[in-house]
RODO-2510 file (C-alpha; in nm, 4 decimals, decimal comma):
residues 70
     n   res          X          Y          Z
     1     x    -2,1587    -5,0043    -2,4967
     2     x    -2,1179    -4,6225    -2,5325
     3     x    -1,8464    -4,4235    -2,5554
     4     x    -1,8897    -4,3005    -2,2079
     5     x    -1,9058    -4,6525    -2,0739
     6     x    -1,6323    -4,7235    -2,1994
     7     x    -1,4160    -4,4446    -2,1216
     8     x    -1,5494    -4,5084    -1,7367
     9     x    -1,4972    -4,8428    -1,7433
    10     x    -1,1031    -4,7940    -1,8149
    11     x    -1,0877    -4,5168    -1,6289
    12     x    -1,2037    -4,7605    -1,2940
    13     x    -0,9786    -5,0481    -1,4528
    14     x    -0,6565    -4,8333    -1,4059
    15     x    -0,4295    -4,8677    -1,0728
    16     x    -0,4453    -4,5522    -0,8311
    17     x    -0,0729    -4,4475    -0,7787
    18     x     0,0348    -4,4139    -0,4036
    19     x    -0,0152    -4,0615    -0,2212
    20     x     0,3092    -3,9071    -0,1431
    21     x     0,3708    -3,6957     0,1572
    22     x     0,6535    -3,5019     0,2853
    23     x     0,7158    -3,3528     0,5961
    24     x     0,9252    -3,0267     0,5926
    25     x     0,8829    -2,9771     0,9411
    26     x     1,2293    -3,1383     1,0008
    27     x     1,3805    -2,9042     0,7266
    28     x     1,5207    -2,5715     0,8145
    29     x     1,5822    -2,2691     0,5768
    30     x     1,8597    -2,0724     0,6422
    31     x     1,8785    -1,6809     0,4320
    32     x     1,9347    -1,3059     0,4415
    33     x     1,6857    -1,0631     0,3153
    34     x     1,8904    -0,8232     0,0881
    35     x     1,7288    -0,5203     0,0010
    36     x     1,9085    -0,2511    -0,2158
    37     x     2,0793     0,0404    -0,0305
    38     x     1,9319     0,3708    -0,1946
    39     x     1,8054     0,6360     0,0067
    40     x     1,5257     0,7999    -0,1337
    41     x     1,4603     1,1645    -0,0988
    42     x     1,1017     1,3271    -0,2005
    43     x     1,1481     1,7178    -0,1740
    44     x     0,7798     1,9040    -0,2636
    45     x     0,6602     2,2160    -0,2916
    46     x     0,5583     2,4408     0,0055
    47     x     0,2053     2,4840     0,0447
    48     x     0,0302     2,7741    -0,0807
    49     x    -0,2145     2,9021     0,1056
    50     x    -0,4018     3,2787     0,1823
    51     x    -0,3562     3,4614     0,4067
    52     x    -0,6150     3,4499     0,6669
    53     x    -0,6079     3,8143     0,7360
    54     x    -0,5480     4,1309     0,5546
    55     x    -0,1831     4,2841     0,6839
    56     x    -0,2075     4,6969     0,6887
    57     x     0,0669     4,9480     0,6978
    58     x    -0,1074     5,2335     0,7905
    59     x    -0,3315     5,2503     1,1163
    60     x    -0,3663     5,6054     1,1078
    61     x    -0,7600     5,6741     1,0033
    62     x    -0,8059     5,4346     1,3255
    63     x    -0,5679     5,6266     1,5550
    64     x    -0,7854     5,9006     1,4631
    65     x    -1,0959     5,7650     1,5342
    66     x    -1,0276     5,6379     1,8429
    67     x    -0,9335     5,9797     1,9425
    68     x    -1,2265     6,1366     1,8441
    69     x    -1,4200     5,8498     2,0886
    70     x    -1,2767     5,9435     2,3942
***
């Protein structure tokens, strides 16, 4: 015989050991979810951005102008 004759052959010789089951349907778990008490604060920067238009001070070379129209 070979090896792997062998090894099947006691391998199929050996008794199968009984399944267990267990049914935790009839079980019920009873528990609080703690979760730690800290308040977390995130402060960023403001945002940055152009300006979309130029602001003047002085309108007066269009005050002008629109004199000169009329």
């Amino acid at each position: 015989m070979t090896p792997f004759m062998l090894a099947a052959a006691l391998f199929a010789a050996e008794p199968q050991k009984p399944v267990q089951t267990h049914d935790f349907s009839v079980q019920e778990i009873k528990g609080l979810i703690q979760k730690p008490a800290v308040d977390v604060t995130i402060s960023r920067k403001p945002a940055d951005f152009p300006r979309a238009f130029k602001v003047r001070e002085n309108f007066d070379d269009k005050i002008v102008s629109s004199v000169d129209q009329l």
